[in-house]
VEXMIZA-24334 format. One line per 4 residues: number of its first residue (from 1); their letters; for each residue x, y, z of C-alpha. Coordinates in pm, whole numbers, plus 50000, padded with zeros to 5 digits. Layout:
# VEXMIZA-24334
NUM	a	X Y Z ~ ...
# end
This chain:
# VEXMIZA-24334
1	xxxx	31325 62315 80555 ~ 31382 62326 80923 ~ 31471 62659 80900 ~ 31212 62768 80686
5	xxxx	30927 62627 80928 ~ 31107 62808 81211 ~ 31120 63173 81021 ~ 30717 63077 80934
9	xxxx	30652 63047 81325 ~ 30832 63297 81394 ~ 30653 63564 81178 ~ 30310 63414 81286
13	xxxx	30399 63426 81637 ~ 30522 63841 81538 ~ 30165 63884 81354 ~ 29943 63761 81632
17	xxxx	30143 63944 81907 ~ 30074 64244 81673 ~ 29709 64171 81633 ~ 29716 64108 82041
21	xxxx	29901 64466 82096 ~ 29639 64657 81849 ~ 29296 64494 82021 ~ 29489 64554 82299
25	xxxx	29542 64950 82249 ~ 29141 64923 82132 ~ 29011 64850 82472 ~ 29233 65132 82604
29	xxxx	29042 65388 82389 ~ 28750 65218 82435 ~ 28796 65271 82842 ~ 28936 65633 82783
33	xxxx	28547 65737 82524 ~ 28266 65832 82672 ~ 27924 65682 82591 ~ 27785 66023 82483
37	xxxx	27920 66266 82272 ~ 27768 66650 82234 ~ 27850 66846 81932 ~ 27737 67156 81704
41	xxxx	27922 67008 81357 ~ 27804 66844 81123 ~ 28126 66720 81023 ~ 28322 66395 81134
45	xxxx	28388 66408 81491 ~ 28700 66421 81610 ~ 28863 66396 81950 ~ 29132 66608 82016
49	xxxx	29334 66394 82263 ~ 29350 66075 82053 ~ 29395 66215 81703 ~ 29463 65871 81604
53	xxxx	29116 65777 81623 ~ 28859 65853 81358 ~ 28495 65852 81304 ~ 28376 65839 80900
57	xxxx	28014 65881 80950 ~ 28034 65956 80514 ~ 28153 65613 80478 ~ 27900 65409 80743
61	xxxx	27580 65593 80746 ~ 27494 65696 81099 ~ 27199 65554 81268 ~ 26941 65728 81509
65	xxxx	27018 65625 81864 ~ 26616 65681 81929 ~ 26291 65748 81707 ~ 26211 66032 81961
69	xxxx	26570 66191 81898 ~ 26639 66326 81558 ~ 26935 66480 81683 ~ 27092 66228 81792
73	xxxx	27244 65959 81623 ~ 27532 65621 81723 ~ 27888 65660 81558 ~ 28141 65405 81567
77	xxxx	28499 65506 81664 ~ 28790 65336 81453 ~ 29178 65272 81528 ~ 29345 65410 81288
81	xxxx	29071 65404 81088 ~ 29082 65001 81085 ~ 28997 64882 81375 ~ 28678 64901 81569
85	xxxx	28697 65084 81925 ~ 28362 65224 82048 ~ 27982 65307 81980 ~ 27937 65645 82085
89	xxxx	27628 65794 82092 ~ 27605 66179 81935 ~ 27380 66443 81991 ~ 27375 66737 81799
93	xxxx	27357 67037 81967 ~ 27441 67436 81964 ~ 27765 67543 82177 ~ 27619 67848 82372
97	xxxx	27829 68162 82391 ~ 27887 68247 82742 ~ 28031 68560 82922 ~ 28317 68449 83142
101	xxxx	28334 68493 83484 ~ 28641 68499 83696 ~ 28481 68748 83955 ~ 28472 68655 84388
105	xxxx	28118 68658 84516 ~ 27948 68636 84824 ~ 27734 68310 84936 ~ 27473 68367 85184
109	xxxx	27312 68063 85198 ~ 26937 67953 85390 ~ 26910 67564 85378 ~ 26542 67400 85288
113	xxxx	26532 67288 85649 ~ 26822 67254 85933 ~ 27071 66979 85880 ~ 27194 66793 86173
117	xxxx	27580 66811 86190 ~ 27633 66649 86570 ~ 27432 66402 86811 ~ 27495 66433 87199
121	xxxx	27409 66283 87529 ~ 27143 66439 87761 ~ 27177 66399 88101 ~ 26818 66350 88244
125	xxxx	26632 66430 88585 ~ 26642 66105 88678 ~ 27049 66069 88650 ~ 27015 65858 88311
129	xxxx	27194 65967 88004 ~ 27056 65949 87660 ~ 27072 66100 87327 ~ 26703 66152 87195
133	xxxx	26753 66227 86853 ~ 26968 65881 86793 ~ 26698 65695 86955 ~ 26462 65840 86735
137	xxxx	26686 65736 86441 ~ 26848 66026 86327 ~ 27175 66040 86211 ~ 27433 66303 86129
141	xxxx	27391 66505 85806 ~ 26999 66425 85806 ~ 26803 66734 85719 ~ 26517 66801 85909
145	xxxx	26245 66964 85680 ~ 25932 67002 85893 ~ 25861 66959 86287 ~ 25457 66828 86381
149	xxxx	25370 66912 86010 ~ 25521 67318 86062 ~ 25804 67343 85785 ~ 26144 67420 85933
153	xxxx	26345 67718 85842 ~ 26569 67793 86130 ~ 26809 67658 86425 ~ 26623 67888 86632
157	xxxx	26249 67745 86535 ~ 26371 67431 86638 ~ 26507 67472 86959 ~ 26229 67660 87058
161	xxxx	25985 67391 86934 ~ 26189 67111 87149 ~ 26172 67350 87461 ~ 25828 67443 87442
165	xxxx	25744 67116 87396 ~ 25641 66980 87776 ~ 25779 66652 87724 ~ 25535 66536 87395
169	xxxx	25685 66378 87179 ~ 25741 66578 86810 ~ 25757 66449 86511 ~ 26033 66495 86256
173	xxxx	26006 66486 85889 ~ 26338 66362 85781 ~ 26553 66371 85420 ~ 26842 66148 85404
177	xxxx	26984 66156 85048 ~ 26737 66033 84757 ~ 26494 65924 85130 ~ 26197 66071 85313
181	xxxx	26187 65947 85716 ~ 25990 65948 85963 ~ 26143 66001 86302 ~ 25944 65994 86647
185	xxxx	26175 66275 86892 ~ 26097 66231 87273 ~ 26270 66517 87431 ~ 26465 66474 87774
189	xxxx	26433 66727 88021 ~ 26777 66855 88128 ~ 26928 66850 88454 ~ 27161 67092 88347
193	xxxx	26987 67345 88189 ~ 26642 67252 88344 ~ 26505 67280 87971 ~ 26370 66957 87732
197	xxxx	26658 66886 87516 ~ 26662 66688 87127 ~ 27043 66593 87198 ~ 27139 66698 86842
201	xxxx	27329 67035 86690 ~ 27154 67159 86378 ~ 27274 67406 86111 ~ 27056 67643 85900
205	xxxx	27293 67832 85691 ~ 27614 67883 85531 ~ 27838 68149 85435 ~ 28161 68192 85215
209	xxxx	28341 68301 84930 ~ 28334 68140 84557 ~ 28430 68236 84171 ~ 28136 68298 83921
213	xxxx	28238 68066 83634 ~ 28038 68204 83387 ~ 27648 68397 83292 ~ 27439 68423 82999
217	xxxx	27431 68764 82937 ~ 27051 68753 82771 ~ 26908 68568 83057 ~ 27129 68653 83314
221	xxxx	27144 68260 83483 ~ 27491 68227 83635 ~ 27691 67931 83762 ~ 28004 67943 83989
225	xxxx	28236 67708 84182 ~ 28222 67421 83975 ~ 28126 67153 84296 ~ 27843 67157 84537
229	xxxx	27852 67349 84858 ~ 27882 67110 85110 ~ 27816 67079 85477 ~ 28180 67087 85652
233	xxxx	28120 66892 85911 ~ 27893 66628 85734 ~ 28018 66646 85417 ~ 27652 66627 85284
237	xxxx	27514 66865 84998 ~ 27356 67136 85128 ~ 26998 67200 85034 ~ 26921 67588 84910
241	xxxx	26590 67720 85059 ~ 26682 68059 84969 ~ 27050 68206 84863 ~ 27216 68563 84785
245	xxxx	27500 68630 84609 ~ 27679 68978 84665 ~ 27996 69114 84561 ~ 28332 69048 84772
249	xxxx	28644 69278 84755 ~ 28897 69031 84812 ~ 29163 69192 85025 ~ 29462 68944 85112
253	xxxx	29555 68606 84979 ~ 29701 68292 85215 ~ 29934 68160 85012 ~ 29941 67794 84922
257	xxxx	30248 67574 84998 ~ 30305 67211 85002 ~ 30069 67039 85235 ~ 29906 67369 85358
261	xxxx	29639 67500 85128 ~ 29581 67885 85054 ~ 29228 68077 85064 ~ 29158 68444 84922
265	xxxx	28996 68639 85238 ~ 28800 68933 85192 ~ 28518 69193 85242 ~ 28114 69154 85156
269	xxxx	27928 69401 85046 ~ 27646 69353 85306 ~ 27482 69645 85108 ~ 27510 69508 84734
273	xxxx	27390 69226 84559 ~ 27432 69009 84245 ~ 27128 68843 84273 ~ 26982 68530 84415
277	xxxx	27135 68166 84414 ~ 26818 67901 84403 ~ 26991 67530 84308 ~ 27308 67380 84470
281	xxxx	27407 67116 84214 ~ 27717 66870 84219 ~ 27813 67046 83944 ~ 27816 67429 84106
285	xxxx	27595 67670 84248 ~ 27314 67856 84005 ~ 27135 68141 84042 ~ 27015 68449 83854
289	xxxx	27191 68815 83805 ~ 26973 69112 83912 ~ 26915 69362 83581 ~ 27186 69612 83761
293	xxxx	27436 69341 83832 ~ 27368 69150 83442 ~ 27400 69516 83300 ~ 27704 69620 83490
297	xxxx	27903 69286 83420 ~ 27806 69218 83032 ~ 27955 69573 82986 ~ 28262 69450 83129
301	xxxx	28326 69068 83044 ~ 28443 68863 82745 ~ 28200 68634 82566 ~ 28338 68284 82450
305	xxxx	28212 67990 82270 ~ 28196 67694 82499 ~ 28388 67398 82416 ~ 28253 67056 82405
309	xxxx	28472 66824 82564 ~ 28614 66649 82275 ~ 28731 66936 82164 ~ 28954 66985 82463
313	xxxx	29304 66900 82436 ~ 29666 66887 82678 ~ 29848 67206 82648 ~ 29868 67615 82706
317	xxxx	29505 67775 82856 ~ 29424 68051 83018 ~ 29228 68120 83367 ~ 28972 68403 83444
321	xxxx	29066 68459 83814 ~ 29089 68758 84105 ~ 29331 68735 84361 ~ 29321 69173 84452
325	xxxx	29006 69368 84425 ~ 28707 69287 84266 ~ 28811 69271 83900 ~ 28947 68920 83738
329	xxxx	29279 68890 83529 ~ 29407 68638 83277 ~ 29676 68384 83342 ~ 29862 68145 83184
333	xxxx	29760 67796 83293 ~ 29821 67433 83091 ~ 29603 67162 83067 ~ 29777 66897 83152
337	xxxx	29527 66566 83135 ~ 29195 66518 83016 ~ 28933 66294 83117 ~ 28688 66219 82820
341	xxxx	28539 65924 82983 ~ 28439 66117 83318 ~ 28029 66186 83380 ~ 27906 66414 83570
345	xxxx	28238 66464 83793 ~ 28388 66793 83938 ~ 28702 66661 83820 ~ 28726 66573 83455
349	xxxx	29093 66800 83375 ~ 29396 66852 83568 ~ 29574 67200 83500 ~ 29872 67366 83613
353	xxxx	29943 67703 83690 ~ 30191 67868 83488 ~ 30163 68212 83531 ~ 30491 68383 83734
357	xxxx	30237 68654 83853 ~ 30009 68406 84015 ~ 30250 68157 84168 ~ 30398 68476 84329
361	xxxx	30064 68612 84479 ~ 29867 68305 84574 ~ 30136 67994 84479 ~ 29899 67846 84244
365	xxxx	29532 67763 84337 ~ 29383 67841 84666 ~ 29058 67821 84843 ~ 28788 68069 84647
369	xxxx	28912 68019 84298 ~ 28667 67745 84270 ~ 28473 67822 83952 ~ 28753 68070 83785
373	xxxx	28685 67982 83409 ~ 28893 67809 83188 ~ 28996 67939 82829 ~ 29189 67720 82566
377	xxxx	29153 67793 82168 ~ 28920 68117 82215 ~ 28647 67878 82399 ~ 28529 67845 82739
381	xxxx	28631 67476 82826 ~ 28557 67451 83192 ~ 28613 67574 83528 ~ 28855 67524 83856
385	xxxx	28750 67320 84109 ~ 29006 67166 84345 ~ 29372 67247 84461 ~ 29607 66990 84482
389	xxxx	29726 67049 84870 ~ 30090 66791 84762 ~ 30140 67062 84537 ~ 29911 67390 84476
393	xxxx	30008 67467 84136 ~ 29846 67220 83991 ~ 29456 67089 84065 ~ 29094 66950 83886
397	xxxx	28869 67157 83667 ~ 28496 67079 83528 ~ 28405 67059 83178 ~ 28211 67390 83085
401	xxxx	27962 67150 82914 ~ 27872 66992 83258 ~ 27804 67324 83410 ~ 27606 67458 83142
405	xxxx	27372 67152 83102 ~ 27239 67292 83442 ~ 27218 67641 83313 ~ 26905 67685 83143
# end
């Protein structure tokens, strides 16, 4: 009997520990979903990571996640098809077909203002030393948009606002993130340069060289790099007033190595241009293809589905980049980690670079691939963003879906 009793507490103890383990493995998947799912099918949904997880919307009738959205409805995701992991809402949706990218342009940026990327002392006429623009509350990576009322569209307009000021006091329409300030700027009168002073450095525009990701050939709308453009010394996102793209014949590549991270150099066509760039997004840079440039490039580029992110998996892929010239190649790449779960990050897939050709040239990712497109399964699935600097061949890419939800 003894024995008996201890065999019985010994399976029950085995049982719970199982039950433990699986509603244990459920909160995993439930950390790894996200909370909204986009998809063109009509079938069951299926995510191609975690194959082990189901979702029988035949069996459990789907219900509408809103009264205002027909297309969208909540679907529960099952373990196995036993145990309940998440609520997920759907939305049904068309994948656009995209022409793929993979070419260097240009970025000529004008910011909506000047941003402030360094506050310094001013030594006065009277021997005291001050800093007028921290006095007046302004901070590094503020953007100044307008001076007495007068919007702001140069370094130069400002300067020559603070020196032709006599001493009055200006004021300074201020953004700081998401915040519109005030600020009161009494200029000091230098006793080095005998000129009023604002004790700040101020930066109107920026220049460099990115990947376009991807266009839609009817409208021609375009999105590139796959992250903002920021501010390098503030690390802020830098507002577009006004932007050009042009095309850039990239004429040597710095390799990467571990710890040092490469960069493709190369020429502008000061002469040429793609069109205009108009929002700076965390998600990449948009703009719109002229009719020459939207003519010239759907003649010569590769139209793909784009892949929702459930539908991405680990494994081989392919990457839409240019590393000599103007004109983009394919190379092997693999997926090596997905991110379901991530929002609206730059960095929802790690990938590795595969290709012999491309280690040789660049040693994986460098500095300007940003945005090179991302193929796996004949769809688009996302872009490049980041280089691992520990080790170049590998880095982050966006989901294509993320871009293109800022497309249109």
């Amino acid at each position: 009997m003894f024995f008996k009793r201890k065999i019985a507490r010994s399976a029950a103890t085995l049982l719970f520990a199982a039950f433990v383990g699986l509603f244990g493995t459920a909160g995993y998947y439930s950390a790894q979903l996200p909370a909204v799912i986009s998809t063109s099918s009509a079938e069951d949904i299926k995510i191609a990571g975690f194959p082990e997880l189901s979702c029988n919307s035949a069996a459990e009738p789907a219900v509408p996640a809103a009264d205002t959205c027909p297309d969208t409805e909540q679907v529960t995701f099952s373990l196995f098809g036993a145990i309940p992991v998440k609520n997920v809402e759907v939305r049904r949706t068309e994948a656009p077909v995209l022409a793929v990218g993979g070419r260097p342009f240009g970025i000529k940026l004008l910011m909506e203002g000047v941003m402030v990327t360094g506050l310094g002392d001013v030594e006065g006429q009277n021997g005291t030393v001050s800093c007028p623009a921290e006095e007046a509350g302004v901070q590094t990576g503020d953007v100044i948009r307008q001076v007495d009322g007068e919007v702001l569209t140069s370094n130069d307009q400002l300067q020559q606002m603070i020196a032709g000021s006599g001493g009055k006091a200006l004021t300074l329409s201020v953004c700081r993130g998401e915040e519109e300030i005030t600020a009161h700027l009494q200029p000091v009168l230098s006793v080095r340069s005998g000129g009023w002073k604002g004790g700040m450095w101020v930066r109107d525009s920026i220049a460099g060289i990115g990947t376009m990701s991807f266009f839609d050939a009817k409208t021609g709308c375009f999105a590139g790099l796959g992250h903002p453009i920021c501010d390098s010394d503030t690390g802020g996102i830098v507002p577009v007033h006004s932007g050009e793209a042009v095309p850039v014949d990239i004429t040597k590549v710095k390799r990467g190595a571990r710890g040092l991270a490469g960069e493709l150099r190369g020429n502008f066509a000061m002469n040429e241009s793609f069109g205009v760039l108009e929002r700076n997004k965390p998600s990449g840079i948009y703009g719109r293809l002229n009719e020459e440039a939207l003519a010239v490039l759907s003649a010569n580029s590769e139209e793909f589905p784009m892949a929702f992110r459930q539908e991405i998996t680990e494994g081989a892929a392919e990457i839409y980049t240019t590393v000599t010239g103007s004109t983009p190649e394919r190379y092997t790449a693999e997926v090596v980690s997905v991110d379901y779960s991530s929002g609206e990050s730059s960095k929802n897939m790690v990938i590795r670079i595969t290709d012999e050709r491309l280690l040789e040239a660049a040693g994986g990712i460098v500095q300007g691939m940003s945005g090179s497109p991302v193929i796996q399964n004949g769809k688009l699935i996302g872009a490049v963003t980041h280089v691992f600097v520990a080790d170049p061949t590998k880095g982050y890419a966006i989901f294509a879906e993320n871009m293109a939800s800022e497309l249109f």
